[in-house]
N, C-alpha and C positions, 0 to 999 in steps of 0.2 A: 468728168470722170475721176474717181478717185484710186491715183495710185499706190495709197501708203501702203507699206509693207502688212501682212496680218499679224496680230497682237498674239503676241506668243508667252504669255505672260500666264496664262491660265494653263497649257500646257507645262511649264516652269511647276506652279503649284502642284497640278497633278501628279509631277513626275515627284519631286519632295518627299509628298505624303505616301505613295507607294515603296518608296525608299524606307520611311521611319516608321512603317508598317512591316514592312521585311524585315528592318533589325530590330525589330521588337519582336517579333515573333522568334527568331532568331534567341535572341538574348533569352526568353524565356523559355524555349527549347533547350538551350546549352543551360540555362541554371538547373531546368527537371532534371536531365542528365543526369548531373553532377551531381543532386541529392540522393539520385537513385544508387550512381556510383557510391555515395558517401556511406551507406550502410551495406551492413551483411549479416546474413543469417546463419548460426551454427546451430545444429542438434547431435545433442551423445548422449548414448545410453550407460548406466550401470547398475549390476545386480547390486540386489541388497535386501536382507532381510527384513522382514514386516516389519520390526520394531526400532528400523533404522533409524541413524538422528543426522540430519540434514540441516548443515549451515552455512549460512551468506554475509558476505559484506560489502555490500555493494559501495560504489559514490555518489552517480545519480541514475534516473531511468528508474522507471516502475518493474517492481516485482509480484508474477502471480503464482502461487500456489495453491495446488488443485490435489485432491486426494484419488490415487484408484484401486482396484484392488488385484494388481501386479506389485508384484518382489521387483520391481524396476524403476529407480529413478530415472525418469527424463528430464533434459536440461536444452532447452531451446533458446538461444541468445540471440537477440538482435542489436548486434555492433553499428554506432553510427560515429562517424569521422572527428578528431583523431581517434581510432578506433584502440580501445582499453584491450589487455592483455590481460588472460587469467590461466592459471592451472588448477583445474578442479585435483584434487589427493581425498584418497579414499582410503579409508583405513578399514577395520573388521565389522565394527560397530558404526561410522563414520563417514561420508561424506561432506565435504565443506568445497566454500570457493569462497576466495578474497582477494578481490578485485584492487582494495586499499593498498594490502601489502602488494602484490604484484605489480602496481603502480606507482610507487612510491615516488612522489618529486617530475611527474610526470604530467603534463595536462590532456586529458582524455574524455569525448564523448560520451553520450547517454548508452548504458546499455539496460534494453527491456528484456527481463526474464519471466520464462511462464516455465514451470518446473511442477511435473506429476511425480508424486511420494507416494507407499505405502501407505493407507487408511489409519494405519497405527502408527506414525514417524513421531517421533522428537522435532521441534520444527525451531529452528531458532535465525531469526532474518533480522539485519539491519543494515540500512543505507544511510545519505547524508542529506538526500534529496530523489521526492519520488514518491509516488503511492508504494503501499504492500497491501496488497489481498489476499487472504488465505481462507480456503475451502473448505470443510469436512473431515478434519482432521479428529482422529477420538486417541490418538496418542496422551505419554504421560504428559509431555508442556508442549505451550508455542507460546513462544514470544517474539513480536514485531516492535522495533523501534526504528525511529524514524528522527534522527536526531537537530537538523533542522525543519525543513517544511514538505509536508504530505500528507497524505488519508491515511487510514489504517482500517481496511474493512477485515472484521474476521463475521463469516457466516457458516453456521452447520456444525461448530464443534462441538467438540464431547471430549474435555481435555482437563486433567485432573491439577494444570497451573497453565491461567492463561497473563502475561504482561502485553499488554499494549503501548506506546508512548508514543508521543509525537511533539514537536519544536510549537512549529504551527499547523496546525490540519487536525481533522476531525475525528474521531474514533467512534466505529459502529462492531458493539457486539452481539449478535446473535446465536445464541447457542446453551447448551445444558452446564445447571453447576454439577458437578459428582463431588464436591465434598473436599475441594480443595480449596487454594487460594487464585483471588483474580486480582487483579491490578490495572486501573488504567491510570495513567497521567497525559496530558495535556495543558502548556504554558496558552496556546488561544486557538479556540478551537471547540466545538459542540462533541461533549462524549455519551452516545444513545446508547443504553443495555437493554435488549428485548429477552427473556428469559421462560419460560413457563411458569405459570401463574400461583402453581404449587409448592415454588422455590423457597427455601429456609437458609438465611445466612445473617453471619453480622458483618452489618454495613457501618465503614467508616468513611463519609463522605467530606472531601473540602470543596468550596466554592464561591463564586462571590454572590452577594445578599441577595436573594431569596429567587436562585438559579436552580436551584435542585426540587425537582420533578418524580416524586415516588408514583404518581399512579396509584392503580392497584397495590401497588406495595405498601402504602401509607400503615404505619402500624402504633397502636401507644405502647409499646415497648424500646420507640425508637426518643430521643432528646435533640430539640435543637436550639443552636449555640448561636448567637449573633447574628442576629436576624435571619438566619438560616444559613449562615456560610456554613453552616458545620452541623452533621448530623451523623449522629453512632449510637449505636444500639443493638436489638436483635430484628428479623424478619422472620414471623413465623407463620409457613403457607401449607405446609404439609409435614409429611412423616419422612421425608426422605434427606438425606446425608444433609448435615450443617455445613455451606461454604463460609467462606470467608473474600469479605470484598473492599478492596481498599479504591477510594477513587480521588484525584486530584485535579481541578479545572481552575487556573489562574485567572482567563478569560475567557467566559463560554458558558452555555450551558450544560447542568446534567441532566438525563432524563430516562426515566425507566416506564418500560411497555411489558405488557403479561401478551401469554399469545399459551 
């Protein structure tokens, strides 16, 4: 008959692995927490007139700007930990927020803004890091710069000076020339202008060898310089207002789309 004691050793395992199943589950319960703790959301309203001009500066964190047709800027923030300090000051003509100054010497989480303007605002936004999207804006400017790395989508305007720039990241314009000046730059990074097919302006394009992309736009009034880094001239597609378009791409492509 065998009396040795029963082998408890398999018991042992099971007990272990139920333990380091609990503090995992655990541990990653208390990090969800924490991250949730880590952010916060603010939203605030102020009047302002249709023709208001609305500016940012942010550090990092994506900014989006959406056009509506309320006299009301809204500013929805979502703060994540160490969470940045800002006071929005509003003047007559004027709303602004600078997050830069307000923080000075400070190190500070992402904050994501999505902020609704007036159809017709002045729109002027730059961060350090972060996408900027802006929407349907027919005001007189907007300009987005982005001065190390992010996108820069703008779609739907109708804006009589648009700048774009970005450090690294991409530039997509989609929208009407009226007869002013446009600007994109980008150090690396693809810059696409989608336009109307009837658009007339002079194009002054840089880029490296043979990156730039007319499309429909190809015109012989247009001259190109070194194997194509370099292209200026006129574009003539219709009867309507002469823009003017500067464009810059250190590394990347350009490329123009009729629609």
């Amino acid at each position: 008959m065998n009396n040795r004691p029963p082998d408890t050793r398999y018991h042992h395992i099971k007990k272990a692995r139920a333990v380091l199943s609990l503090f995992a589950f655990t541990v990653l319960f208390v990090s969800f927490a924490a991250e949730v703790s880590a952010q916060r959301t603010i939203t605030k309203k102020y009047p302002a007139s249709k023709n208001v001009r609305f500016e940012m500066k942010n550090i990092s964190g994506s900014i989006t700007i959406e056009a509506w047709e309320r006299n009301i800027i809204e500013v929805a923030a979502t703060l994540y930990s160490p969470a940045a300090q800002f006071t929005p000051e509003q003047t007559e003509g004027c709303v602004g927020i600078d997050v830069v100054r307000d923080n000075r010497g400070r190190a500070v989480g992402d904050i994501n803004f999505r902020v609704r303007v007036p159809a017709n605002s002045t729109v002027n936004i730059e961060t350090k890091r972060g996408n900027i999207s802006i929407s349907n804006i027919r005001g007189d400017m907007v300009r987005a710069h982005v001065s190390t790395s992010g996108d820069v989508e703008l779609l739907g305007l109708r804006a009589n000076q648009v700048i774009a720039e970005s450090g690294i990241g991409n530039i997509v314009f989609d929208g009407e020339l009226t007869g002013g000046t446009y600007t994109f730059k980008s150090l690396s990074g693809d810059i696409s202008i989608r336009i109307p097919t009837n658009s007339s302006f002079n194009l002054v394009a840089n880029g490296v060898e043979k990156s730039i992309d007319l499309n429909v736009f190809a015109s012989p009034d247009l001259s190109f310089v070194g194997d194509g880094r370099k292209v200026y001239g006129n574009v003539n597609r219709g009867d309507g207002p002469r823009s003017s378009m500067i464009i810059f791409n250190q590394r990347g492509k350009i490329s123009f789309l009729g629609r």
